[in-house]
C-alpha positions in Angstrom: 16.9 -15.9 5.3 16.4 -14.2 2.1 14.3 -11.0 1.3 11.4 -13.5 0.0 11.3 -15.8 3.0 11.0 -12.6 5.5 8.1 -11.3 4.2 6.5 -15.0 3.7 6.7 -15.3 7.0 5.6 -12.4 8.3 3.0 -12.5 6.4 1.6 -15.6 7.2 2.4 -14.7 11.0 0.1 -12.0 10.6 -2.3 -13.9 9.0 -2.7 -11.5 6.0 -3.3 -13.0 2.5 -1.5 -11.6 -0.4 -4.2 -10.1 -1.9 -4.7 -8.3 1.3 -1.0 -7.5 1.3 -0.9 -6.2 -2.2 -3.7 -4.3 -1.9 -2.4 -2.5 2.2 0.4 -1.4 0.4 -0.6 0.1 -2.9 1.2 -2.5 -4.8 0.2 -5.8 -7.2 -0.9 -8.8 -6.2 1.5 -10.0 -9.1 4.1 -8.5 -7.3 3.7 -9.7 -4.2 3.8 -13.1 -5.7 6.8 -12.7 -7.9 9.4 -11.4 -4.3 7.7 -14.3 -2.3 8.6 -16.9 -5.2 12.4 -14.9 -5.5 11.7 -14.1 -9.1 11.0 -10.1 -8.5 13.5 -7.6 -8.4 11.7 -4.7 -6.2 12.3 -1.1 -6.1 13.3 -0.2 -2.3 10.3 1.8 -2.5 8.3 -1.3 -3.0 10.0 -3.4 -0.4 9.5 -0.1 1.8 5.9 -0.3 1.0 5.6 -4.0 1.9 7.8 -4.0 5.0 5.6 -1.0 6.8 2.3 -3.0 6.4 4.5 -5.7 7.9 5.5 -3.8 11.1 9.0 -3.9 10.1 12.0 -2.1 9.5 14.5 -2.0 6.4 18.0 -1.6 8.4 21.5 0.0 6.2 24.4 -1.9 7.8 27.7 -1.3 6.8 29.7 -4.6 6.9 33.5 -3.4 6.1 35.2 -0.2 4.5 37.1 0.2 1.4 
């Protein structure tokens, strides 16, 4: 799953609207709309934003070394 379906689908899991969404984490609606559609390119302070009003966690992961 990408970035725009995770929060989709949180979101609608918690039932929150994304007006309500927008508006829980400080951001706009038209920006909410724009990552859920995959057009957005978010700061990580936005996705931050969006993923603690979510109940989630953003995780670093290291997948090979140079």
């Amino acid at each position: 799953m990408n970035l725009a379906e995770v929060i989709k689908n949180r979101r609608k899991t918690l039932a929150i609207s994304q007006q309500d969404l927008a508006e829980m984490a400080g951001i706009g609606l038209a920006t909410i709309k724009d990552i859920e559609r995959g057009k957005g390119n978010p700061s990580m302070a936005t996705v931050s934003k969006i993923m603690e009003v979510l109940g989630m966690d953003i995780i670093y992961k290291v997948h090979k070394t140079v």
